[in-house]
N, C-alpha and C positions, 0 to 999 in steps of 0.2 A: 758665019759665026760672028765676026766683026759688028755685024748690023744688027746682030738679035742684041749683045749685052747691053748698050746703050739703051732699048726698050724695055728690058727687066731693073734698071738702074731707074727710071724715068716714074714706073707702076710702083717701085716702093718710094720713093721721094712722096708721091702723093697721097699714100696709106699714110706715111708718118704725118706728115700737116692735115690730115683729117682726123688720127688717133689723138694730135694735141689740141684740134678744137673743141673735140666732144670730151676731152680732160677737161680745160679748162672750164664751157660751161658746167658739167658737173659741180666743179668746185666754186663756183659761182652761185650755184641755186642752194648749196652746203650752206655758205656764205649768208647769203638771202634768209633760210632759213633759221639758223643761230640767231642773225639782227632782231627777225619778228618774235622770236622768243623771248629776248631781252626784253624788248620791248613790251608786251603783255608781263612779261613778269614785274617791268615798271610799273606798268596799270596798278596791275591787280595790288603790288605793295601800295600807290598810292590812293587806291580806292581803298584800301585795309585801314589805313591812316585815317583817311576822309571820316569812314565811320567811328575810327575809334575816337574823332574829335567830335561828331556829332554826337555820341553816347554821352562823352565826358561832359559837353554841353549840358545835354541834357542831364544827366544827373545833380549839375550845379545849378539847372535852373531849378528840380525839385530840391535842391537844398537850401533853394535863397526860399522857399516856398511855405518848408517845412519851419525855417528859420523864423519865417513872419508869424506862423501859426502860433511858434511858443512865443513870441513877443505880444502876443492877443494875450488879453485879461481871460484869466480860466473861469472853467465854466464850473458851478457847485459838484455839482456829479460828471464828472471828465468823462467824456465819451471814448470808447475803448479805441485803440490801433486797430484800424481795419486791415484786411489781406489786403495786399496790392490786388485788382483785377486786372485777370487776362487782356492783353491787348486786343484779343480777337474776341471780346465779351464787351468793349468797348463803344463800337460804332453799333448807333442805333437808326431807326427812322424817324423822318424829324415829322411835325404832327400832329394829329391825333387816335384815340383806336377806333375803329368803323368796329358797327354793331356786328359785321361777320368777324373781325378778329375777337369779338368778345362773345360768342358764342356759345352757350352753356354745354357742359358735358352730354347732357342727357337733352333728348327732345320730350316736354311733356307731352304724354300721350292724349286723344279727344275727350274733352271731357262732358260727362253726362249730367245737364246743368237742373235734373232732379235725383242726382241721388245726393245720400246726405249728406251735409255738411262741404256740399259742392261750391265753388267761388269764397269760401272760408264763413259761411251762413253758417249759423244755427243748427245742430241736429237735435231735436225736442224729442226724448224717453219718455211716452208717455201710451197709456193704454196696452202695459207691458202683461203679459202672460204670469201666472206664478212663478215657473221657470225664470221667466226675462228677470224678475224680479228680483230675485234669489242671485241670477248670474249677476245682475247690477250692484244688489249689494256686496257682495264679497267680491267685485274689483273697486267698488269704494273704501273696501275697508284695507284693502290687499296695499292699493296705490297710493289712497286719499285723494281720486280724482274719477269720474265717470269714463271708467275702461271700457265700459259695455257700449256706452256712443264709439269712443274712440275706434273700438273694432267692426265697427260697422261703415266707419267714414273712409276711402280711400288713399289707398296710399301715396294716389299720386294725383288729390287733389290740387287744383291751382286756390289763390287766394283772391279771385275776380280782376276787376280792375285795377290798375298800378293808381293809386289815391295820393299820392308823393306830390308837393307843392312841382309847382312846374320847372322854374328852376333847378329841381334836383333832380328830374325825369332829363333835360333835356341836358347836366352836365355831359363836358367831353374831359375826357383823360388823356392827358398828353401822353405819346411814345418815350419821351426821353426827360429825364430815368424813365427806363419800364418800368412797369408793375411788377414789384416782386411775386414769387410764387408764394403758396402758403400750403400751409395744414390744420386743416377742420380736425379740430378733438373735440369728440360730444364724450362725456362724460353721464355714466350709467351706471344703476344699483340696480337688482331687480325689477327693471324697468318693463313697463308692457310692452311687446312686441310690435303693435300696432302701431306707439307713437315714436319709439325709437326708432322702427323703418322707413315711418313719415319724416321723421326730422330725416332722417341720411339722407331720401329720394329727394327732399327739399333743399339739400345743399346740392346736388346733383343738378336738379332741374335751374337754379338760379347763378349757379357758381359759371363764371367762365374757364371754359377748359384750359387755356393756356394760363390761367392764375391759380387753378386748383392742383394741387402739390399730391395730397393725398387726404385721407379724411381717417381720423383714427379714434378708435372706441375704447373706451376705457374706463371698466367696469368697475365704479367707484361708488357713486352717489346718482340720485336719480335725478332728472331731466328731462323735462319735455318742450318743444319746440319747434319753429317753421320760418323758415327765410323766408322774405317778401323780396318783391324788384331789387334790385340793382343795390343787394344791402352790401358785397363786400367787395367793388371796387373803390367806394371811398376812404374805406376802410388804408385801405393796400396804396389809395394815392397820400395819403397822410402820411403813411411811412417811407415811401418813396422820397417825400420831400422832406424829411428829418426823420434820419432812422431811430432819435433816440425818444420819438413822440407813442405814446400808448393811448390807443382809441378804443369806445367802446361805442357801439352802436347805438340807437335812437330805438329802444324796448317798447314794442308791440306783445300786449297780451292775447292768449287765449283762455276762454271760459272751462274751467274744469269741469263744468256739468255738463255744457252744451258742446264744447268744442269752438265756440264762435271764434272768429277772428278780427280784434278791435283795429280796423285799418290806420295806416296813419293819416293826419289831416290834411289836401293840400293845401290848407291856409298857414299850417308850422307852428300856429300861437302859442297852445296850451306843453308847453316845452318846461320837463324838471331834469333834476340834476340831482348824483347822489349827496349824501351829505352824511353827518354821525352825528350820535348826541353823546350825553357824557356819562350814560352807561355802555358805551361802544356799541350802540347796534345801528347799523345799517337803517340809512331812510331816506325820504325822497322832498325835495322843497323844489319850490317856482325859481326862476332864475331873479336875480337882481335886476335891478335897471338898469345899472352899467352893464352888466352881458348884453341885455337885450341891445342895448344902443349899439354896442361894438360889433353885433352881426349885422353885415349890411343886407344878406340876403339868406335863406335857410341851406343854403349848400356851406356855408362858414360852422364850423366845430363850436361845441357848446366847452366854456371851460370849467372845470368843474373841481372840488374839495376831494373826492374818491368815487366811485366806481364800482359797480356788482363786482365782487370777487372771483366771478367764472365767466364772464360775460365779457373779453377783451382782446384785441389783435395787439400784437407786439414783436419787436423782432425780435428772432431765435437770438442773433449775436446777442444782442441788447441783454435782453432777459438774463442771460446767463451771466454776462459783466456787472450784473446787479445784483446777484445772488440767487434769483430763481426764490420759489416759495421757501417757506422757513421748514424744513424737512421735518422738525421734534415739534410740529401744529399736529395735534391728532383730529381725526375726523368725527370716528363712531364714539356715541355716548351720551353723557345727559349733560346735566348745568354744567358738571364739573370741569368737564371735557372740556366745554367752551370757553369757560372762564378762567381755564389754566393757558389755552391758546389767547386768550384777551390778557392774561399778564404777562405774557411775553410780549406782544406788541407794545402795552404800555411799560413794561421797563426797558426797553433796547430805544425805543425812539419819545417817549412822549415826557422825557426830565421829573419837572415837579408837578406839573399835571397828573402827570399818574395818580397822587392823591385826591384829587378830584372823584374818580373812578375807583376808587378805592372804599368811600365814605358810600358809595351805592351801588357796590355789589360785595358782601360779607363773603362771600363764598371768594371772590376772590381777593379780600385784604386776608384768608385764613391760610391761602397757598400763598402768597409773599409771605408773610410767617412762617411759616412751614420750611420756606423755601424747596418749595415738591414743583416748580417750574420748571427743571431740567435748565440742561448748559445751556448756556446763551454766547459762551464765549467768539464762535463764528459768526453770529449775527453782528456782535460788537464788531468783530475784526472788515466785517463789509462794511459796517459804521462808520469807522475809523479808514480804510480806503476809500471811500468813494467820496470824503470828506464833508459829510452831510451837515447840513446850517440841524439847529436846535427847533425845540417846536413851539419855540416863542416865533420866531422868521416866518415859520408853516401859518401861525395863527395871524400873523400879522400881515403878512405879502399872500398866502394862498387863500386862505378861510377869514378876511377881515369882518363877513357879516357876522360870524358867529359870537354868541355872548360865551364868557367866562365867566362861571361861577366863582365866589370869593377862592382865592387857593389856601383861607385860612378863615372861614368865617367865626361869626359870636360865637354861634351853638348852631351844633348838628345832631341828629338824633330822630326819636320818637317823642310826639308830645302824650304825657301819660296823662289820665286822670287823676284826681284830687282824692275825689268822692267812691269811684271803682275801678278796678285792675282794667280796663278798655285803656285803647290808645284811640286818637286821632286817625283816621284812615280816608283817603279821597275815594276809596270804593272801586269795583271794576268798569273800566276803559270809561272814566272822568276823565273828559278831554278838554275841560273849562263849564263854567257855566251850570256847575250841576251843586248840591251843599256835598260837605264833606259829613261822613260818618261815624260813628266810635265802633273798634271792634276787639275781638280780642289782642293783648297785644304779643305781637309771633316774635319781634326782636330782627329780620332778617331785612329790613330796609324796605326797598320798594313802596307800595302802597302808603308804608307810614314812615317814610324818610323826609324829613325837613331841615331847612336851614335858615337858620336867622342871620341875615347878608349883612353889611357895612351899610347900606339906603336901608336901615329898619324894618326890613320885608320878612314874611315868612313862608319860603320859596319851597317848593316841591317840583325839582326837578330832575327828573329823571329821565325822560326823554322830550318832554317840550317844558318851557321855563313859566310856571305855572305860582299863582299865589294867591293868598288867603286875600281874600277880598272881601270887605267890609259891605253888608245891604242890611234893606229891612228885613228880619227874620234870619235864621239861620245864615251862618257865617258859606259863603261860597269858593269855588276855586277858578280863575279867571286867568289870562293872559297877562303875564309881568306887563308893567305901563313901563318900565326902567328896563333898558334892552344896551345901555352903555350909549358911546357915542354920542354924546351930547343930549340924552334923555332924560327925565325926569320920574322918580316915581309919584305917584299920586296918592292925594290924600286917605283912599279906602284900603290902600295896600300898605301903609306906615305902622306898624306896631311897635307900644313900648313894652321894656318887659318890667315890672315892678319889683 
């Protein structure tokens, strides 16, 4: 007995100094554990920190940024606050796009280089059946254009060879900015089927798919038309590099009888530009000689006074910051129609010019009288937002070639006869060069609208600046010699009045 308790005494001694070594490591890695949690909770506070300094950074540096930007001289028409873009919208590839990124939607199908109107040739209606005949005239009379070619030419003719100066064949388009996307609107009235389907499958066939957005129809007024090469990436890089630039493309026609397709030149020479006269209609002149000089190669924009009014890429933001078309322009109708949408234009933007355009269209000095032009009050109010110069600025910085008729001349009017109720008349489409004739006299301007100017002239001008020109024989009507600008008029053009 003696010799066993000292053994049982000896077995717990060593339990207990092993029960406190595995206590105390325990409470050790406890230990260990709490430190590394501090620890990361340090991190992590001071990585928290880190970024909330680099945020704030950065917010100050777009603020010193934004700050510089209002310290810049503003621009006439202030370009609107854009969205911030997504950070992940930002990183692009640097570059430029290879012919497989620019890809067309659609593969055109083989083409069958005899049937009609195949490579953008010619299709000739001729040795037609009584039928054929019958069907050609009632889509001349239906459309005002050879629908009976048209439906016989395919829809997914190509246009031959790409005829584009070479430099404009072989531009490259940079990645960065991308190319916006877009949306093809053709615009249609009772349009022939054949040529509205041609136009869509020709924005398909030439549009690049990652630039073509959508294409949208919209059954309005009629339209006919066909993309050529490579027409709407320069379009989309013009606005890439200033969103608030509006481009209109380089107009290629087709023949309404035949269908033909006028290619464009690659030599680029015979280059016009829209232009207006001072009955407001729409027309087309040769470029100046400072345009010409300032393009150095034909891939450089034409700059121009105005632009077909449906014929234009612009950006969706843009457009809408600017007011978008004038909503109360009506479409359908006759003179009236037009000439009540022409006095709106000239009274919201065009001052005392207006009167100019007044003196040679009665029909519309009858609606300013009237006052039958509808509101204009939001037109004003985008006027007065966008802060627009007056169209003394427009004539003097955009349109400098243009002449100004007096905005107050001697006499305006019809010259009457003495002897018989006839007036003075230049006759139909006297484009110069022809005599003028007496007719009856109608009172409505036009044909028999003149102005006797400050240089003694007796001007008829109505769409080009035309005047009574002294020869042998019957008095003629000739090209003003007095264009402004350091000009002179000439002796045959001086008239006194007695």
């Amino acid at each position: 007995r003696l010799v066993k308790l000292p053994l049982k005494r000896h077995y717990h001694k060593k339990f207990w100094k092993l029960g406190a070594i595995i206590f105390f490591f325990i409470l050790f890695l406890i230990l260990m554990q709490r430190e590394v949690s501090i620890q990361d909770s340090k991190e992590e506070t001071s990585m928290e920190k880190n970024m909330k300094n680099k945020n704030k950074m950065f917010d100050l540096m777009l603020e010193a940024v934004n700050n510089i930007k209002d310290a810049m001289p503003k621009m006439q028409i202030r370009a609107p606050v854009r969205e911030n873009i997504d950070a992940g919208e930002r990183p692009c590839l640097q570059g430029y796009y290879t012919a497989a990124e620019l890809k067309p939607v659609l593969d055109r199908p083989p083409q069958d280089s005899n049937a009609p109107g195949a490579s953008g040739k010619a299709f000739k209606t001729t040795n037609l059946s009584i039928e054929e005949q019958k069907e050609k005239e009632r889509g001349e009379a239906k459309h005002c254009f050879n629908a009976f070619a048209s439906d016989r030419i395919s829809l997914h003719r190509d246009l031959g060879p790409d005829t584009r100066p070479p430099e404009c064949i072989e531009q490259k388009f940079k990645r960065c900015p991308p190319l916006p996307t877009t949306s093809v609107i053709i615009v249609f009235h009772n349009e022939a089927w054949s040529t509205l389907l041609r136009t869509v499958h020709s924005v398909l066939y030439s549009s690049p798919a990652i630039l073509l957005k959508e294409i949208i129809l919209v059954d309005d007024a009629s339209v006919d038309g066909e993309c050529f090469y490579g027409w709407l990436e320069p379009l989309l890089a013009r606005i890439a590099e200033n969103y608030t630039a509006v481009v209109s493309p380089d107009i290629a026609s087709i023949d309404m009888n035949t269908f033909e397709f006028n290619k464009p030149s690659p030599y680029g020479s015979n280059h016009n530009r829209g232009n207006f006269d001072w009955s407001l209609s729409f027309g087309w002149e040769s470029l100046p000689d400072h345009e010409k000089q300032r393009r150095k190669d034909e891939t450089y924009p034409i700059k121009t006074p105005t632009f077909a009014g449906g014929l234009f890429s612009i950006s969706k933001e843009y457009f809408e910051y600017i007011g978008t078309y004038d909503e109360e322009m009506e479409i359908w109708g006759g003179t009236q129609v037009i000439a009540r949408n022409q006095v709106r234009l000239a009274e919201v933007w065009m001052d005392d010019y207006k009167k100019i355009f007044y003196r040679r269209n009665t029909d519309a000095a009858k609606i300013v009288k009237q006052k039958s032009f509808g509101d204009l009050s939001k037109r004003f109010e985008i006027k007065h937002r966008l802060q627009c110069k007056n169209f003394t600025w427009y004539l003097n910085n955009i349109y400098p070639e243009v002449y100004v008729p007096d905005l107050n001349p001697v006499i305006a009017g019809y010259i009457k006869s003495i002897g018989q109720p006839l007036c003075l008349d230049v006759g139909e489409n006297n484009q110069g060069g022809r005599p003028l004739i007496l007719y009856t006299c109608h009172g409505l301007g036009g044909n028999q609208y003149f102005e006797y100017s400050v240089q003694r002239e007796i001007r008829h001008n109505i769409q080009k600046e035309l005047c009574l020109h002294a020869v042998q024989g019957p008095v003629q009507l000739k090209t003003c010699a007095y264009k402004g600008h350091k000009t002179v008029a000439t002796g045959e053009q001086i008239w006194e009045i007695q």
